[in-house]
C-alpha positions in Angstrom: -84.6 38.6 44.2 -86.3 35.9 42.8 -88.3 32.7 43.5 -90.5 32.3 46.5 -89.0 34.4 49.1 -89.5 37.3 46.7 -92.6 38.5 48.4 -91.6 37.8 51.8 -88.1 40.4 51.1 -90.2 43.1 49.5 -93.1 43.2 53.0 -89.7 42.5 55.1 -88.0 45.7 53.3 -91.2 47.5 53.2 -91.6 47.2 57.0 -88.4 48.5 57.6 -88.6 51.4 55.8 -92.3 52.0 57.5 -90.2 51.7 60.6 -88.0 54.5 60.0 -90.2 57.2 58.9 -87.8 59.8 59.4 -84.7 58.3 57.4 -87.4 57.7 54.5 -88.2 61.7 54.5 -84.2 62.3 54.4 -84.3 60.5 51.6 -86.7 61.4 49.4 -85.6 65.1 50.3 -81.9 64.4 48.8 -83.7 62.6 45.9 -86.2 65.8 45.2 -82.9 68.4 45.6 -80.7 66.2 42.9 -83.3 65.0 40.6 -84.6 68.8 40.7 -80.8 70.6 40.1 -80.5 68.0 37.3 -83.8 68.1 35.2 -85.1 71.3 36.9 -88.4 71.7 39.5 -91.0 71.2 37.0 -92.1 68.1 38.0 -94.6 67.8 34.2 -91.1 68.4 32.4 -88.8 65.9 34.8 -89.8 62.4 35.0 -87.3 61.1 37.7 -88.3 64.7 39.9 -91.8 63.1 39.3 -91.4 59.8 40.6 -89.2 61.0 43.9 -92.2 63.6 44.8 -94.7 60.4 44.3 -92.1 58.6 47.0 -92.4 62.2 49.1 -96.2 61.4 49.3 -96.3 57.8 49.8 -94.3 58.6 53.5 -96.4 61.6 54.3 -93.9 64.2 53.9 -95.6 67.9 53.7 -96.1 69.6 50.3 -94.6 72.9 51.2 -91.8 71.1 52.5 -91.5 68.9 49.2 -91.8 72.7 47.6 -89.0 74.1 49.7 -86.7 71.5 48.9 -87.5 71.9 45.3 -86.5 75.4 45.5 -83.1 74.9 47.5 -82.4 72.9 44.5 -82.9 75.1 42.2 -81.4 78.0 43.3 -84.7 80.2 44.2 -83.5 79.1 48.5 -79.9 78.5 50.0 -79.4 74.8 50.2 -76.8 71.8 50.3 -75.8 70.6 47.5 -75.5 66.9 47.5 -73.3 64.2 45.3 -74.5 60.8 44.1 -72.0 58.5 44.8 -72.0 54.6 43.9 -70.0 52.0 46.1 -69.9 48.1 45.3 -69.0 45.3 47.5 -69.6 41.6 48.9 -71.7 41.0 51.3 -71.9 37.5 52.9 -71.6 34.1 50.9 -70.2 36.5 47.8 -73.6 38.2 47.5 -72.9 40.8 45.4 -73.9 45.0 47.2 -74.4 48.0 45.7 -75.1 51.1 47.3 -75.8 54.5 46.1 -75.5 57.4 48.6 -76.3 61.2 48.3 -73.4 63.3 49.9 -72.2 66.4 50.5 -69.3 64.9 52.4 -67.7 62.0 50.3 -64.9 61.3 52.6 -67.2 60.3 55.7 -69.4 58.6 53.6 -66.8 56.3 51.9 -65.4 55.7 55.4 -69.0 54.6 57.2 -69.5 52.5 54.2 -66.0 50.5 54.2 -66.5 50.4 57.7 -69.5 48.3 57.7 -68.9 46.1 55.2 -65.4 45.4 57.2 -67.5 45.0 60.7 -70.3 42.9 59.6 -68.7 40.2 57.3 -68.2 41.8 53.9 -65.4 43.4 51.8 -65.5 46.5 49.8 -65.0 46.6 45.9 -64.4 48.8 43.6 -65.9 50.2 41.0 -67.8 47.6 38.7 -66.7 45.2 40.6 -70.3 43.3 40.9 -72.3 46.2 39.0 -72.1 44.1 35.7 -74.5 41.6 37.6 -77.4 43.5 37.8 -79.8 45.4 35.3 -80.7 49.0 35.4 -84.9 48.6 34.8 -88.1 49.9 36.3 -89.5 47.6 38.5 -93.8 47.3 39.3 -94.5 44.2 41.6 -97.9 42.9 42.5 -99.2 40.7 44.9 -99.9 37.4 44.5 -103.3 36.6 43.6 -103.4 39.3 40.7 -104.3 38.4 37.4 -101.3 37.5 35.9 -103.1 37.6 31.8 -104.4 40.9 32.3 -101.0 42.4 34.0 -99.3 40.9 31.2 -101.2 41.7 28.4 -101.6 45.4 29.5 -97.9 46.1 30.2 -96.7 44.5 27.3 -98.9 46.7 25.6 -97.4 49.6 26.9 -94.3 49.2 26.3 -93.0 46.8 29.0 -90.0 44.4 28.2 -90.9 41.6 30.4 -93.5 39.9 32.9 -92.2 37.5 35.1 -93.9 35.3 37.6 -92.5 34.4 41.1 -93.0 30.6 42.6 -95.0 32.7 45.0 -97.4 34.2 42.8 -96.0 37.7 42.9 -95.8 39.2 39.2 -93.4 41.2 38.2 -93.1 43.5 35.7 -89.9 45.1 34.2 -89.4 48.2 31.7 -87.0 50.3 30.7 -85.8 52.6 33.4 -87.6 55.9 31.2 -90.6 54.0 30.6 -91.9 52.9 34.0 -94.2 55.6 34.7 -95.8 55.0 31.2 -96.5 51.4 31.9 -97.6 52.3 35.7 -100.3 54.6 34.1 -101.4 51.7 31.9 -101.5 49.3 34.7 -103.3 51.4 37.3 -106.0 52.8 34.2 -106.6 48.9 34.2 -106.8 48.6 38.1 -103.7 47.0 39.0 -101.4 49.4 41.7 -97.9 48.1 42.3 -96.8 47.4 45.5 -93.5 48.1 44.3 -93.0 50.8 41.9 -89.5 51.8 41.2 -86.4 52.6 38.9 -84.3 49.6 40.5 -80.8 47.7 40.2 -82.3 43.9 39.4 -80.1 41.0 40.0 -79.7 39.1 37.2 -78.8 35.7 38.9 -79.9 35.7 43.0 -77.8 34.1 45.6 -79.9 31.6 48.1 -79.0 32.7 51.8 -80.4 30.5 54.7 -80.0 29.9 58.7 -76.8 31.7 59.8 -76.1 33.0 56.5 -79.0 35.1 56.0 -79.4 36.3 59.7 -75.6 37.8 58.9 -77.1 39.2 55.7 -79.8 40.8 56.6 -77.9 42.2 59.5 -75.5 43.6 57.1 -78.0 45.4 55.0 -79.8 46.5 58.0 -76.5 48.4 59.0 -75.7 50.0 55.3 -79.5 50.8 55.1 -79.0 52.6 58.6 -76.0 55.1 57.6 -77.5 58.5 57.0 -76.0 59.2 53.4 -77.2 55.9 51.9 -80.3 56.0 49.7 -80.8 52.6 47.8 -78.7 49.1 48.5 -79.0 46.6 46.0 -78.1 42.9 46.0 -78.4 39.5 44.8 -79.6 37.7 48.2 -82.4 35.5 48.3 -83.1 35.9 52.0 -84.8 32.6 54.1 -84.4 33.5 57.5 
């Protein structure tokens, strides 16, 4: 998102997720178990293992049940094993959709997701179908009113590939997707904490949604954001409600 609703969607998203306190634990708990089977439960040795246990934190969830979930995953408890699953799609006035999920039931996810994309306005796609217009990245946003000078001259220092600032006043700053908790460190040794902090899918080109449009929109994300295997939607919506 881009432009001067960019703020208003990250507090609107934000809220949401503050909301639904429980469906943010779910999460982060799928995200601990697969990024912990992947890289392993050391979270010094595995950097994405590392950034979902700083999500765990940031929504309260218990340490020993972060721990637990670490040791389902790697074999030390009896757990579910869960498979990350991407879906793509068109959401209303062609805004492009992604959605990743974490499953261990691919057939009723596939059919929840179709489901409310057919129901709510948009059509399902298949693979790559809208992927090619986003960028993999890390993602830090601040708030406006930060020093946009310092922000960029200490990111780009560390190793960040872009700084970009919003009509709104909110900065943005973009790495590569293995370097954002190196430029975080750099940022937050300078002062600056992200309100956003995040390996992300980043529209390259966003869609302007307004009146109707966007109230369908957002009601459409709302629904995919709701289903219990879904983990991350991305899209290109500008959202002016």
């Amino acid at each position: 998102m881009a432009g001067h609703s960019k703020w208003a969607n990250i507090q609107h998203r934000k809220g949401r997720q503050d909301e639904k306190r429980g469906k943010a634990w779910t999460r982060v708990i799928r995200e601990i178990m697969v990024a912990a089977r992947q890289g392993g439960g050391d979270v010094k040795e595995n950097p994405r293992l590392r950034l979902a246990v700083e999500k765990a934190k940031a929504v309260n969830l218990a340490a020993e049940t972060i721990k637990r979930n670490i040791d389902k995953a790697t074999g030390n408890l009896d757990g579910v094993n869960y498979e990350e699953i991407r879906y793509e799609g068109y959401g209303i006035g062609g805004a492009a959709v992604i959605i990743d999920t974490m499953t261990d039931n691919k057939v009723r996810t596939v059919a929840e997701v179709r489901h409310a994309f057919s129901k709510y306005g948009g059509n399902m796609g298949t693979d790559g179908s809208v992927s090619f217009q986003f960028k993999h990245c890390g993602q830090l946003v601040f708030a406006p009113g930060s020093s946009e000078d310092k922000i960029m001259e200490v990111a780009l220092e560390a190793g960040a590939e872009d700084v970009i600032t919003g009509d709104d006043g909110s900065i943005e700053v973009l790495t590569a997707p293995f370097e954002l908790e190196v430029v975080k460190q750099a940022l937050e040794a300078a002062g600056f904490t992200a309100a956003v902090a995040e390996v992300t899918m980043r529209a390259d080109v966003p869609i302007e949604l307004s009146g109707d449009e966007a109230v369908r929109m957002q009601k459409l994300l709302d629904v995919l954001e709701d289903l219990d295997d879904v983990q991350e939607v991305f899209h290109n919506a500008s959202i002016n409600e």
